[in-house]
mmCIF file of the N, C-alpha and C atoms, coordinates in Angstrom:
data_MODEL
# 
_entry.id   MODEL 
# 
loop_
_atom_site.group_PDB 
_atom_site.id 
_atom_site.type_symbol 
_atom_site.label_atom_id 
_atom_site.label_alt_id 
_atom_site.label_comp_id 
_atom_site.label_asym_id 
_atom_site.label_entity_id 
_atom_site.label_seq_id 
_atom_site.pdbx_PDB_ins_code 
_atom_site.Cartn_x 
_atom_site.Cartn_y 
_atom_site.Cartn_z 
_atom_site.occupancy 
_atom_site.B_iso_or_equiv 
_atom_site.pdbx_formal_charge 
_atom_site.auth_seq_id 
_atom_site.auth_comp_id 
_atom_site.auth_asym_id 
_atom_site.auth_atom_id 
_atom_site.pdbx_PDB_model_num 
ATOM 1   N N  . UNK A 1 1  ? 11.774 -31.154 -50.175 1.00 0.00 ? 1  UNK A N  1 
ATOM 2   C CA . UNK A 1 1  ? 12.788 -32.184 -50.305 1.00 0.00 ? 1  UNK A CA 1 
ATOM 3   C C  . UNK A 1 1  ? 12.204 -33.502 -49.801 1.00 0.00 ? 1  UNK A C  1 
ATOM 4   N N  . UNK A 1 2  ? 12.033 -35.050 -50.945 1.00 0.00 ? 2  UNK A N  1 
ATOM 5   C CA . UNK A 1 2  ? 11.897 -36.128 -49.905 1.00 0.00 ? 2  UNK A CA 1 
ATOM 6   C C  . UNK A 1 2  ? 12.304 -36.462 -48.970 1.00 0.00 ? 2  UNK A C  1 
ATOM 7   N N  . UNK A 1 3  ? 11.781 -37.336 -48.124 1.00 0.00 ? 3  UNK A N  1 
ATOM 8   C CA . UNK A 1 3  ? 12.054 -37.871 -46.952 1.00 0.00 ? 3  UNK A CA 1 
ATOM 9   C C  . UNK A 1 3  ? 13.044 -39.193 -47.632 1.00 0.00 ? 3  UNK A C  1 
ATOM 10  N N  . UNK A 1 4  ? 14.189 -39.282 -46.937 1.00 0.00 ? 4  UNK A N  1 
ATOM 11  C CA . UNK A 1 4  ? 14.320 -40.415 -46.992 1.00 0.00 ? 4  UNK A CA 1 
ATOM 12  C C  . UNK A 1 4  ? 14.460 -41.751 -46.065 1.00 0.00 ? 4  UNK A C  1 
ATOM 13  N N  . UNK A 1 5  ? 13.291 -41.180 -45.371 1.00 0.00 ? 5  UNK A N  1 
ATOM 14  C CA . UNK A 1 5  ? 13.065 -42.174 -44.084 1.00 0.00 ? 5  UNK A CA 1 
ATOM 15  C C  . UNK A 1 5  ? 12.440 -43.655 -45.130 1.00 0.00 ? 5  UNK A C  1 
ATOM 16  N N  . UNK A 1 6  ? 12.614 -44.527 -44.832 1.00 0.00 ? 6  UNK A N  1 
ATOM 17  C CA . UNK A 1 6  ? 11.580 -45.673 -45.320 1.00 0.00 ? 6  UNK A CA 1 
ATOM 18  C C  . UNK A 1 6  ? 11.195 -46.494 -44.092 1.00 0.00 ? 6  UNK A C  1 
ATOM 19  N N  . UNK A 1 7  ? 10.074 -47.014 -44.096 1.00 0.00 ? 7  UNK A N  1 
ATOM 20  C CA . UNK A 1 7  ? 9.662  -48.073 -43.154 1.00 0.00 ? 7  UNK A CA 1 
ATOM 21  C C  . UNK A 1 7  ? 8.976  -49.346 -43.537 1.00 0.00 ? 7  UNK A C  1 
ATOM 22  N N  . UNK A 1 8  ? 9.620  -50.113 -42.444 1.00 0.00 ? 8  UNK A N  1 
ATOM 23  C CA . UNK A 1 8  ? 9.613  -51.725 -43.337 1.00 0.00 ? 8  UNK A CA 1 
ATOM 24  C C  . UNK A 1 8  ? 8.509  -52.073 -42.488 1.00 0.00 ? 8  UNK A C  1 
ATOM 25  N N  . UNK A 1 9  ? 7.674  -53.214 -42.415 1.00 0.00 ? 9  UNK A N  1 
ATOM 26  C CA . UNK A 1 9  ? 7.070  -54.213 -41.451 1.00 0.00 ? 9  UNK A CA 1 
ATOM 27  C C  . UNK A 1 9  ? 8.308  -55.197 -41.047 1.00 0.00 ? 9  UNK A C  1 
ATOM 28  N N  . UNK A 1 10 ? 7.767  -56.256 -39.718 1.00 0.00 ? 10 UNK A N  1 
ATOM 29  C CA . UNK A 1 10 ? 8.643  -56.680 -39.105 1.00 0.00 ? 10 UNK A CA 1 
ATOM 30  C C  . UNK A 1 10 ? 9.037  -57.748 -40.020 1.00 0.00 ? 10 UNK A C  1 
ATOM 31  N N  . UNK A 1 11 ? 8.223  -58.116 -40.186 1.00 0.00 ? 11 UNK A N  1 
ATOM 32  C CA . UNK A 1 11 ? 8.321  -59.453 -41.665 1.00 0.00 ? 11 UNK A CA 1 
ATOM 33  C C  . UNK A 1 11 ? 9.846  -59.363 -42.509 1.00 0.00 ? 11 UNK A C  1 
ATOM 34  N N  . UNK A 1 12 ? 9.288  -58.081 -42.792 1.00 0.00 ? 12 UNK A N  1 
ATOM 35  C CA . UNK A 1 12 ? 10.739 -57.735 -43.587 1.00 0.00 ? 12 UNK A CA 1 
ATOM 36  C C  . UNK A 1 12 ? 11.829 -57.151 -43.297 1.00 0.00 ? 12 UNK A C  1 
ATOM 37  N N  . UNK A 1 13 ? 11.437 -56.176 -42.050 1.00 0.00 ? 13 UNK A N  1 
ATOM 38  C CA . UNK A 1 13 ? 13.319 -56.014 -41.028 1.00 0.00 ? 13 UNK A CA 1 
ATOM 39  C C  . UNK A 1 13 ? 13.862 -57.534 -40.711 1.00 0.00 ? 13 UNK A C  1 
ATOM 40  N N  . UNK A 1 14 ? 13.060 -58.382 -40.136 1.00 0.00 ? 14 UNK A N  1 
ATOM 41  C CA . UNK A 1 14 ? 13.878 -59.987 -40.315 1.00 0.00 ? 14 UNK A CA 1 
ATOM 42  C C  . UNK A 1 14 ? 14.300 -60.555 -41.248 1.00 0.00 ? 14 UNK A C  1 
ATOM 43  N N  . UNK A 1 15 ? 13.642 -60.265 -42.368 1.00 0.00 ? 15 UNK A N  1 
ATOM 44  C CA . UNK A 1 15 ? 14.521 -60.859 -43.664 1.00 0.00 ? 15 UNK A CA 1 
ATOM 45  C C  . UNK A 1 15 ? 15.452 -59.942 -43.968 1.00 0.00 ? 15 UNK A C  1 
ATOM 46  N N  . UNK A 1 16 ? 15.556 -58.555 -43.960 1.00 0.00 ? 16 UNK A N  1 
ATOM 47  C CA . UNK A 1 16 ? 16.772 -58.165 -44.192 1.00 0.00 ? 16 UNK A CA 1 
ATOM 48  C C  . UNK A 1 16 ? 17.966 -58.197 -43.589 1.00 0.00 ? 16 UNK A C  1 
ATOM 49  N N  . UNK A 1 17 ? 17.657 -58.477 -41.772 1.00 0.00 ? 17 UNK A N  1 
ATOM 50  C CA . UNK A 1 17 ? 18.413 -58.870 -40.813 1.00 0.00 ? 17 UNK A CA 1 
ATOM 51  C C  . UNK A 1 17 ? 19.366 -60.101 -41.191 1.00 0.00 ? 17 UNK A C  1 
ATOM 52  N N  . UNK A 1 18 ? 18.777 -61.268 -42.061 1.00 0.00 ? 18 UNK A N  1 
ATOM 53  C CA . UNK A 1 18 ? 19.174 -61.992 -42.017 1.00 0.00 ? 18 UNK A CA 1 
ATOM 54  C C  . UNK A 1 18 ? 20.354 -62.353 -43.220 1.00 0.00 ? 18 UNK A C  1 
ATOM 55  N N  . UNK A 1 19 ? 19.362 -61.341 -43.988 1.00 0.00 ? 19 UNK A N  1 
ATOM 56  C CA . UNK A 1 19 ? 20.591 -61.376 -45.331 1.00 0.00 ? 19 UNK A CA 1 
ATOM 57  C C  . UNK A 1 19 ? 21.613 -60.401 -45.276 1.00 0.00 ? 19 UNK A C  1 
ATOM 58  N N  . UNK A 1 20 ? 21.717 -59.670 -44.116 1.00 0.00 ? 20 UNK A N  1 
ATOM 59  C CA . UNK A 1 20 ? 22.548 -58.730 -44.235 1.00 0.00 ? 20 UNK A CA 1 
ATOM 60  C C  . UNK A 1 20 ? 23.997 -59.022 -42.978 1.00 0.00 ? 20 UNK A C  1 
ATOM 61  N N  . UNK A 1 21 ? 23.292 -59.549 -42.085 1.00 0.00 ? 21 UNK A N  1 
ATOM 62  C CA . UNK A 1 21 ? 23.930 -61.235 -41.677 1.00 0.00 ? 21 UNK A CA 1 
ATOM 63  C C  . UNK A 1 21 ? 24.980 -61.978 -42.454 1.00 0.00 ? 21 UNK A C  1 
ATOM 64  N N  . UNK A 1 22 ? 23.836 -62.489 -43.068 1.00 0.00 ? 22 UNK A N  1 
ATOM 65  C CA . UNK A 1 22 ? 24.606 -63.504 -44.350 1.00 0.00 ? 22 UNK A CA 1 
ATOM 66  C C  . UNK A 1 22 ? 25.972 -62.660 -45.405 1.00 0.00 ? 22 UNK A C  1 
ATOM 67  N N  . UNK A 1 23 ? 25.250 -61.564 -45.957 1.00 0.00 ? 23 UNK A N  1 
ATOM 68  C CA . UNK A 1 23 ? 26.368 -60.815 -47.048 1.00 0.00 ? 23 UNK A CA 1 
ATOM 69  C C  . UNK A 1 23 ? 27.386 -60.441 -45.755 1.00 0.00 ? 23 UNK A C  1 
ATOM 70  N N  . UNK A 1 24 ? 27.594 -60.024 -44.643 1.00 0.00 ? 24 UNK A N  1 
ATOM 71  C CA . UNK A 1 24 ? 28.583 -59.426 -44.011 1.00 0.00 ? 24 UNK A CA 1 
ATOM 72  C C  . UNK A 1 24 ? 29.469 -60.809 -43.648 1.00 0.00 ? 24 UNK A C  1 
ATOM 73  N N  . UNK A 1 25 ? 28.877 -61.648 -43.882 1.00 0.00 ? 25 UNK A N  1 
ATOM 74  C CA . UNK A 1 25 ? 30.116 -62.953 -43.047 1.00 0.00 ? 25 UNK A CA 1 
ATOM 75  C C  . UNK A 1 25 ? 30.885 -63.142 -44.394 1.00 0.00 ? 25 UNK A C  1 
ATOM 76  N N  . UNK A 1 26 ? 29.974 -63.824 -46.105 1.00 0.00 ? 26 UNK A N  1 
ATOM 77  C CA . UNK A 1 26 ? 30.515 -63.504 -46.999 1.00 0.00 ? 26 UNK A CA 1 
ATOM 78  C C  . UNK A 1 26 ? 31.856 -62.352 -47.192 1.00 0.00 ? 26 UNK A C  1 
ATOM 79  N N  . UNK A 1 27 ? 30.887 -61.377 -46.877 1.00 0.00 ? 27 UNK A N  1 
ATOM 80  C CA . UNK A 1 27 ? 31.966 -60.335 -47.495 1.00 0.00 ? 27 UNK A CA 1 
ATOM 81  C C  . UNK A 1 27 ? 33.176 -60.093 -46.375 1.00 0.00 ? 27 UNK A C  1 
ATOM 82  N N  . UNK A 1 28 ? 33.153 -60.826 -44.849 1.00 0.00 ? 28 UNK A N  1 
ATOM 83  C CA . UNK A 1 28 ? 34.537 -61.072 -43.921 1.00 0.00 ? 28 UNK A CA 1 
ATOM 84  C C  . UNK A 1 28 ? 35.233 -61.762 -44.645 1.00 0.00 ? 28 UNK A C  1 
ATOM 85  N N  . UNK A 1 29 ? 34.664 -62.843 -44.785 1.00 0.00 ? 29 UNK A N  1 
ATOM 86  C CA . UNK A 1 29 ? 35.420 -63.866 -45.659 1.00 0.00 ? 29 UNK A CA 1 
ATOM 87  C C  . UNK A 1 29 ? 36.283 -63.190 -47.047 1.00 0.00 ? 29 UNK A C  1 
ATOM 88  N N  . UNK A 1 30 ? 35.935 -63.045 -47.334 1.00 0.00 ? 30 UNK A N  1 
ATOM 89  C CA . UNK A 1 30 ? 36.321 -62.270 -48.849 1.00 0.00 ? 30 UNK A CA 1 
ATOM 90  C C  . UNK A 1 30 ? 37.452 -61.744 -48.768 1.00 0.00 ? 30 UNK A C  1 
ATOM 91  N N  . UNK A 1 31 ? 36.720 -60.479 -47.620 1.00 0.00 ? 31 UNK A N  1 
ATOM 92  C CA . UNK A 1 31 ? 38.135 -59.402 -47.510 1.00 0.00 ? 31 UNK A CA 1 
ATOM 93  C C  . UNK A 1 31 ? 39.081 -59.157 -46.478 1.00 0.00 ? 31 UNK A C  1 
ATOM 94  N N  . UNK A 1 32 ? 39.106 -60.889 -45.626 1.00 0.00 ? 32 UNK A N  1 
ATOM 95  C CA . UNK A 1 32 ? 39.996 -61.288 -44.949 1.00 0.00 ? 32 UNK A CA 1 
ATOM 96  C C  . UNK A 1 32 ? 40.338 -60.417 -43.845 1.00 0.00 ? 32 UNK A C  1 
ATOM 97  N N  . UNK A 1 33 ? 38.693 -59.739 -43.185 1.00 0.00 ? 33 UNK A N  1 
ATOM 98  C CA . UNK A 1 33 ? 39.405 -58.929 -42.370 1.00 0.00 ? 33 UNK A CA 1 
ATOM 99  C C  . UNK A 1 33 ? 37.894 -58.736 -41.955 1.00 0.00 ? 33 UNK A C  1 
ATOM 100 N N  . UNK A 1 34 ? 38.124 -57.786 -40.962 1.00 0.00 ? 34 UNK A N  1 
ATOM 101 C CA . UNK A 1 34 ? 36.927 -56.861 -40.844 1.00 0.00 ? 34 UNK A CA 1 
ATOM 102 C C  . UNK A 1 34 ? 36.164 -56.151 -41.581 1.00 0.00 ? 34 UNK A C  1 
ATOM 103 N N  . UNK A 1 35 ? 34.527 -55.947 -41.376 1.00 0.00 ? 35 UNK A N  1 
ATOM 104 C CA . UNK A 1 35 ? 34.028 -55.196 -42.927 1.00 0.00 ? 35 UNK A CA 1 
ATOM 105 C C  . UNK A 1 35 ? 33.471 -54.055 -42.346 1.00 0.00 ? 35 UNK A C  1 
ATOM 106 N N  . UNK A 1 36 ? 34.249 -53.104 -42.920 1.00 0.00 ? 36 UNK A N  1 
ATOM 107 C CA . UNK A 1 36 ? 33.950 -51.507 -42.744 1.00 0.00 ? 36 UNK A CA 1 
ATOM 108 C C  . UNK A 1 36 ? 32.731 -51.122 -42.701 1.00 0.00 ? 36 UNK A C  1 
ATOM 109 N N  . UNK A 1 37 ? 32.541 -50.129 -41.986 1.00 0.00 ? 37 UNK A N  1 
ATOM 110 C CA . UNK A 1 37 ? 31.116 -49.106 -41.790 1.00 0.00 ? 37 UNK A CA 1 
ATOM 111 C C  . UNK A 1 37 ? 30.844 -48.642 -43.436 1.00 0.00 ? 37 UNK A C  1 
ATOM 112 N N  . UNK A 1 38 ? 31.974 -48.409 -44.699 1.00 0.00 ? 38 UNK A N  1 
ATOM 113 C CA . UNK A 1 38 ? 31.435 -48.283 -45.705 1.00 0.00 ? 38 UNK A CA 1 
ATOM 114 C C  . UNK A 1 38 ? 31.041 -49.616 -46.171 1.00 0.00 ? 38 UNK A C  1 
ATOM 115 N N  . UNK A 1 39 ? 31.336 -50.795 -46.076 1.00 0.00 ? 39 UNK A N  1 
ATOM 116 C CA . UNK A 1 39 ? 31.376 -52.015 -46.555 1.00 0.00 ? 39 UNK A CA 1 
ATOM 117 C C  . UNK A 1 39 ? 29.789 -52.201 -46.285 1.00 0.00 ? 39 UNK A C  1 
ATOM 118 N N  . UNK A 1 40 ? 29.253 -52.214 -44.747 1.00 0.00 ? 40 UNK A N  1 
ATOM 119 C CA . UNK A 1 40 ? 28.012 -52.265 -44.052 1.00 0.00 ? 40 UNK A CA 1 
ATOM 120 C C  . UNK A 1 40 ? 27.340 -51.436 -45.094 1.00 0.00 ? 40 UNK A C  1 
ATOM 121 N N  . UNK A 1 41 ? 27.821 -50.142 -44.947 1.00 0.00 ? 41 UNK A N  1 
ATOM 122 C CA . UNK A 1 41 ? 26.334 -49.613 -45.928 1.00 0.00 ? 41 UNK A CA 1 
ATOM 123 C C  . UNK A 1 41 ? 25.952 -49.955 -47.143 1.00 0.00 ? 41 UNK A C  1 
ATOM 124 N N  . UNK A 1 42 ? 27.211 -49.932 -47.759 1.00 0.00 ? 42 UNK A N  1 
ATOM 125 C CA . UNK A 1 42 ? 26.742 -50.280 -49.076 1.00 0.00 ? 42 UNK A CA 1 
ATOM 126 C C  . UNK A 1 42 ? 25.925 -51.753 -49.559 1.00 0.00 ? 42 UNK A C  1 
ATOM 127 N N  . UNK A 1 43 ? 26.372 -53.039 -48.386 1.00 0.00 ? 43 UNK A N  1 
ATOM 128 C CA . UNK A 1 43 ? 25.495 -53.795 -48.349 1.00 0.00 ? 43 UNK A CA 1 
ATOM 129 C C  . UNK A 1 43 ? 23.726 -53.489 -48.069 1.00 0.00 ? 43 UNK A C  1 
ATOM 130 N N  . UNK A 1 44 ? 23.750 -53.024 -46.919 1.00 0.00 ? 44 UNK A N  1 
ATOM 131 C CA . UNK A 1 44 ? 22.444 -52.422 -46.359 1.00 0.00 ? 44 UNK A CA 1 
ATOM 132 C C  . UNK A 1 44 ? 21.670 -51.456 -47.718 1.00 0.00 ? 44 UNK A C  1 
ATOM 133 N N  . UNK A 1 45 ? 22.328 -50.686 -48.315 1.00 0.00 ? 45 UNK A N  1 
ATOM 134 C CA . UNK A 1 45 ? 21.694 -50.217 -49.118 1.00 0.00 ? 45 UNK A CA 1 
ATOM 135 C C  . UNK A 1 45 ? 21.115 -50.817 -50.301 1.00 0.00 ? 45 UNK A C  1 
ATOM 136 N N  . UNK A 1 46 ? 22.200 -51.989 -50.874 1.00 0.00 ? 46 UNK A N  1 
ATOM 137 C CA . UNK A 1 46 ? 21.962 -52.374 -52.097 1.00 0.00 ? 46 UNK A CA 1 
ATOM 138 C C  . UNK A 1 46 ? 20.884 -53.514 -51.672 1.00 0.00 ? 46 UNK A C  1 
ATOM 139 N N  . UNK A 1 47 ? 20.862 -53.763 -50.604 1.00 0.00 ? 47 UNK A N  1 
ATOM 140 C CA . UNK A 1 47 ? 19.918 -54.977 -50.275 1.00 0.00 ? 47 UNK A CA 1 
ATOM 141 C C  . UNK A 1 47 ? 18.522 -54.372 -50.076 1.00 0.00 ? 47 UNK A C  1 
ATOM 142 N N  . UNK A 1 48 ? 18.701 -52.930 -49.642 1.00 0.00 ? 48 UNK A N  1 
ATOM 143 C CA . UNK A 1 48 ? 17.474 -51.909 -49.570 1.00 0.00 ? 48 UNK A CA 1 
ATOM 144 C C  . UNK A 1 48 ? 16.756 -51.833 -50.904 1.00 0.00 ? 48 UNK A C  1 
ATOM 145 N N  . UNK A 1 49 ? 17.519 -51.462 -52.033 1.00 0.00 ? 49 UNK A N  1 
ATOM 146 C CA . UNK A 1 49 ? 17.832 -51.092 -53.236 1.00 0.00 ? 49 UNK A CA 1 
ATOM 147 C C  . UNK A 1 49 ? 16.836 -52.708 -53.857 1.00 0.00 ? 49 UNK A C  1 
ATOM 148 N N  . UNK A 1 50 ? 17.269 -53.744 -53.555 1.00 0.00 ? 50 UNK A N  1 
ATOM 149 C CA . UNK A 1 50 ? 16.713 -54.693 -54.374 1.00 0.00 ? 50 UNK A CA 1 
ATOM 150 C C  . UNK A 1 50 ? 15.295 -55.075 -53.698 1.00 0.00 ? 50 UNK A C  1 
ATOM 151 N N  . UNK A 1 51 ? 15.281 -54.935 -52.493 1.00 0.00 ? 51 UNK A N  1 
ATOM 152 C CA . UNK A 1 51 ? 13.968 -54.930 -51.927 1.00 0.00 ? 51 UNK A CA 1 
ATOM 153 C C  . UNK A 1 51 ? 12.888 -54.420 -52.280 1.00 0.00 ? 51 UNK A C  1 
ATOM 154 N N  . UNK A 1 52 ? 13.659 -53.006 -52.448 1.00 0.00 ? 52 UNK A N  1 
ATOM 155 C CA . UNK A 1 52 ? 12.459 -52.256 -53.282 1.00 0.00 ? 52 UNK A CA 1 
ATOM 156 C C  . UNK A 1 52 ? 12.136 -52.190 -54.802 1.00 0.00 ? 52 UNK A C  1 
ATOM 157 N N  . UNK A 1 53 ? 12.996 -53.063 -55.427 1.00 0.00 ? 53 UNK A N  1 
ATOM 158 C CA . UNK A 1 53 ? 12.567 -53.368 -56.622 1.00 0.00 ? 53 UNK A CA 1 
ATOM 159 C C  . UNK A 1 53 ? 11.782 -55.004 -57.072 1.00 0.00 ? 53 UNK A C  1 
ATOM 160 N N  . UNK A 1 54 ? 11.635 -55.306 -55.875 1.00 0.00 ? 54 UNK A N  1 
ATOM 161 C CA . UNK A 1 54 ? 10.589 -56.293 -55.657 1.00 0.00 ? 54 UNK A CA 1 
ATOM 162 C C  . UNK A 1 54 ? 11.020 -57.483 -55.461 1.00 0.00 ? 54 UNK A C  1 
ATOM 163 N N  . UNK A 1 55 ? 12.434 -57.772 -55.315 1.00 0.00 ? 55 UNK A N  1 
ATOM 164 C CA . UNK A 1 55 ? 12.975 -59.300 -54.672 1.00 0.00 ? 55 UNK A CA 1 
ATOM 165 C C  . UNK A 1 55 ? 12.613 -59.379 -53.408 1.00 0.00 ? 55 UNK A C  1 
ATOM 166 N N  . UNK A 1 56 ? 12.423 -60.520 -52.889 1.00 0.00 ? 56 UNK A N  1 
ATOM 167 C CA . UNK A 1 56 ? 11.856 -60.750 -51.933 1.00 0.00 ? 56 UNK A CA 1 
ATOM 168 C C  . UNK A 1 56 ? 12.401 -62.545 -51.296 1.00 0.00 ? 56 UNK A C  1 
ATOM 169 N N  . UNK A 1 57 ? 13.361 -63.292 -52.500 1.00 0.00 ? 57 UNK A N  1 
ATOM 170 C CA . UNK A 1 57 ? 14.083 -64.327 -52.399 1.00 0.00 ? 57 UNK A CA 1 
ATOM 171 C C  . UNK A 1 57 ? 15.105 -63.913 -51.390 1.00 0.00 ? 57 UNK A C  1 
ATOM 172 N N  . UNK A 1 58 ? 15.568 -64.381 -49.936 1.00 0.00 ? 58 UNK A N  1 
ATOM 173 C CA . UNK A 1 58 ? 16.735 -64.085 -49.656 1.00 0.00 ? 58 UNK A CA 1 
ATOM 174 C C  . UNK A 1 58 ? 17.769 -64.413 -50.009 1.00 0.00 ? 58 UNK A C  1 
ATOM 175 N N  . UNK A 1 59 ? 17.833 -65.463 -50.921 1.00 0.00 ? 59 UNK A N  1 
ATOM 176 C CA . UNK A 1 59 ? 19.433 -66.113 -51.007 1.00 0.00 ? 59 UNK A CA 1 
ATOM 177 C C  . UNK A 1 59 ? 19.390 -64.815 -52.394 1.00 0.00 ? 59 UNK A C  1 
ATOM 178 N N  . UNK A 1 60 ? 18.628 -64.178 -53.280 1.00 0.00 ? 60 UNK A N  1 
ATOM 179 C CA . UNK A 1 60 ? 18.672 -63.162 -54.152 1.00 0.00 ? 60 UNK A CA 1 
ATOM 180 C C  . UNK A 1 60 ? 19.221 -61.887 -53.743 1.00 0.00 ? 60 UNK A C  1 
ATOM 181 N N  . UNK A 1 61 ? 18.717 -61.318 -52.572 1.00 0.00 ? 61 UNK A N  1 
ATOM 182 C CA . UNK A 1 61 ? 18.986 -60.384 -52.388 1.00 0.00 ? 61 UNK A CA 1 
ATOM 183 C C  . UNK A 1 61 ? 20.314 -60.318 -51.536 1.00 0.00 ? 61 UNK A C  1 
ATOM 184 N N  . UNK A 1 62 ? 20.772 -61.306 -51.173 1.00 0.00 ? 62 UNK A N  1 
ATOM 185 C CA . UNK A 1 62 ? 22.264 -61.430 -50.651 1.00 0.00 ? 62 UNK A CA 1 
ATOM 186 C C  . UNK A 1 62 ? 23.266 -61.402 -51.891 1.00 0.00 ? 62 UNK A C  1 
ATOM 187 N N  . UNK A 1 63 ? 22.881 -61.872 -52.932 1.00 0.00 ? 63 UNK A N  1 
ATOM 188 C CA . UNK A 1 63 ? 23.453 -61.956 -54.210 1.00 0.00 ? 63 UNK A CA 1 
ATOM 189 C C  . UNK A 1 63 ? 23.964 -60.631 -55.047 1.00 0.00 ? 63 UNK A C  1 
ATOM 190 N N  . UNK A 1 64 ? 22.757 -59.795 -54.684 1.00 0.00 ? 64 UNK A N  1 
ATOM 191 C CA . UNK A 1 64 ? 22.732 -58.632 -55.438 1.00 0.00 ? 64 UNK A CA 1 
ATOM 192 C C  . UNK A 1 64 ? 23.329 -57.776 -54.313 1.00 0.00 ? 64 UNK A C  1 
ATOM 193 N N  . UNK A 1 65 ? 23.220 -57.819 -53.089 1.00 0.00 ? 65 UNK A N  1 
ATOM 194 C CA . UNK A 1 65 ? 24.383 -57.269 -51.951 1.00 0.00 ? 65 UNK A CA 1 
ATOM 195 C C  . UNK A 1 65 ? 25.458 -57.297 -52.596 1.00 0.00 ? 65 UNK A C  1 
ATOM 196 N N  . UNK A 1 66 ? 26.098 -58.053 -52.463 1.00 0.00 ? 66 UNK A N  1 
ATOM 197 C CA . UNK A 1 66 ? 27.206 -59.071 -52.513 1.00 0.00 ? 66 UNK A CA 1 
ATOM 198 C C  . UNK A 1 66 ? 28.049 -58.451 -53.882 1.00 0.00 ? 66 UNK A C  1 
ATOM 199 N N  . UNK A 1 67 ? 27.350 -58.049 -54.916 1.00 0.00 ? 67 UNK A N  1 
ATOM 200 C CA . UNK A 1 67 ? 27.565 -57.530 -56.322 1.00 0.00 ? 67 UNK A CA 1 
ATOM 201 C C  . UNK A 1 67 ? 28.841 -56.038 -55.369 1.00 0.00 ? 67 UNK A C  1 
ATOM 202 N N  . UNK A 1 68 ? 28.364 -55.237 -54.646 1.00 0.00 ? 68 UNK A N  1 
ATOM 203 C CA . UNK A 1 68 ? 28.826 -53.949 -54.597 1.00 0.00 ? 68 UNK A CA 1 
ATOM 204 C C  . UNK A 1 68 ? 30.576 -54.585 -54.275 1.00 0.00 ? 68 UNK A C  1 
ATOM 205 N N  . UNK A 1 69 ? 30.821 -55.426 -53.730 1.00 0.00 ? 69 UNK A N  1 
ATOM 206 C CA . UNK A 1 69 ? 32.167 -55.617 -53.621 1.00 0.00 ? 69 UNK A CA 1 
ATOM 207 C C  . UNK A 1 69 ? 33.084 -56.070 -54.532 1.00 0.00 ? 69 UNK A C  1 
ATOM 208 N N  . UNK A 1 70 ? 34.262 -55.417 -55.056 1.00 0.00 ? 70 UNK A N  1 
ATOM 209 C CA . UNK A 1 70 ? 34.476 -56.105 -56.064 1.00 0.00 ? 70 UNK A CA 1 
ATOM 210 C C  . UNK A 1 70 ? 35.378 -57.313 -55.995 1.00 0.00 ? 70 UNK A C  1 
ATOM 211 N N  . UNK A 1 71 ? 35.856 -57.509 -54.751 1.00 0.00 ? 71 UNK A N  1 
ATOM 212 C CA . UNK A 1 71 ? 36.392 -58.468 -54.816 1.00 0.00 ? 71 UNK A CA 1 
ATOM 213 C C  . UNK A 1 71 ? 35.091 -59.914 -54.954 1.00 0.00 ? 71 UNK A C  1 
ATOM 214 N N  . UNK A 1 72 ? 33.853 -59.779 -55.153 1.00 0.00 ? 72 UNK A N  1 
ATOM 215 C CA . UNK A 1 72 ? 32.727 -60.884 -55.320 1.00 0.00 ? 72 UNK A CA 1 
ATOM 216 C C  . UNK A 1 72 ? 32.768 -60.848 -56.854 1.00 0.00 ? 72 UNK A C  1 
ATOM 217 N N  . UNK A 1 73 ? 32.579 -59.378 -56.979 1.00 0.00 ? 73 UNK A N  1 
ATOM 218 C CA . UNK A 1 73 ? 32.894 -59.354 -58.845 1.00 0.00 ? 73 UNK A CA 1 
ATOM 219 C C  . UNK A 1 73 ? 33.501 -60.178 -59.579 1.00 0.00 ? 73 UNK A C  1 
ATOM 220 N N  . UNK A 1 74 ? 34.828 -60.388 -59.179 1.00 0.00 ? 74 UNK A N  1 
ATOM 221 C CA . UNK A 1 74 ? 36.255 -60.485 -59.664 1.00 0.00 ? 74 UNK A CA 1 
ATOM 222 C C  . UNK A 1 74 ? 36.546 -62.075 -59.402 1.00 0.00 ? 74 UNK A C  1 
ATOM 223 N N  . UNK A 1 75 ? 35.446 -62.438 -58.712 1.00 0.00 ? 75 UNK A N  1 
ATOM 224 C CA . UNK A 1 75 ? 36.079 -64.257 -57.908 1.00 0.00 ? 75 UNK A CA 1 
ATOM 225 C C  . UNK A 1 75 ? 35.713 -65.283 -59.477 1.00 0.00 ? 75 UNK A C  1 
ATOM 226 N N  . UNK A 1 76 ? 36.514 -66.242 -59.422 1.00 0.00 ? 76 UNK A N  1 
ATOM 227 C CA . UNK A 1 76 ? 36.098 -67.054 -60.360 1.00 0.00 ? 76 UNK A CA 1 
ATOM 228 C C  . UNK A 1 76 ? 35.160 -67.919 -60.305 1.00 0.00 ? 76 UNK A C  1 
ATOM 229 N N  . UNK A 1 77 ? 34.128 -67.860 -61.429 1.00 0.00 ? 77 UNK A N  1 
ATOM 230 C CA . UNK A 1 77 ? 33.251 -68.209 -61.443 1.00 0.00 ? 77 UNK A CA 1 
ATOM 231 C C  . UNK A 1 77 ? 32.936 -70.409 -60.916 1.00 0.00 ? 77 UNK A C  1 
ATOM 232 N N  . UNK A 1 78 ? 33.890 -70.661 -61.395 1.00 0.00 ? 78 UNK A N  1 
ATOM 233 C CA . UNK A 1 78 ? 33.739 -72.132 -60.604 1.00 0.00 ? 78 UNK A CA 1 
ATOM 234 C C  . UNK A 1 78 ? 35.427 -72.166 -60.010 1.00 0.00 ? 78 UNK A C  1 
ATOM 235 N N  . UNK A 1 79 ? 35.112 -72.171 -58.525 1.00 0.00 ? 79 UNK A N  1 
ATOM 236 C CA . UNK A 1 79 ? 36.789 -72.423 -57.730 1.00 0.00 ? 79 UNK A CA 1 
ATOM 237 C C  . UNK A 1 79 ? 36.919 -73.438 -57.698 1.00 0.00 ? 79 UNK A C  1 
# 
């Protein structure tokens, strides 16, 4: 069975630190409240998720975070 341990360099636990930072204040904002331990992961993951498909832009990979909620889905495109 794989491992699904992964390991980052520090380089990049700080950039994910930071965008994951960033998507959790977003996504307070959003959902007018506190953001759940599922809310957290699914950010953390999808930001995992785009990392490893080779983004490496942070304001990108907060973007593609940001996608798993649908209330980000659903917002109109110019408010």
């Amino acid at each position: 069975m794989p491992s699904r341990s992964v390991r980052f360099d520090p380089a990049t636990i700080k950039l994910l630190d930071r965008c994951m930072t960033k998507a959790q204040q977003i996504a307070q904002a959003m959902e007018t409240g506190p953001v759940s331990p599922d809310i957290r992961h699914r950010l953390a993951s999808a930001l995992i998720e785009a990392f490893g498909r080779g983004e490496k832009d942070e304001a990108n990979l907060v973007e593609f975070a940001l996608r798993v909620l649908p209330a980000y889905r659903e917002r109109p495109l110019n408010p």
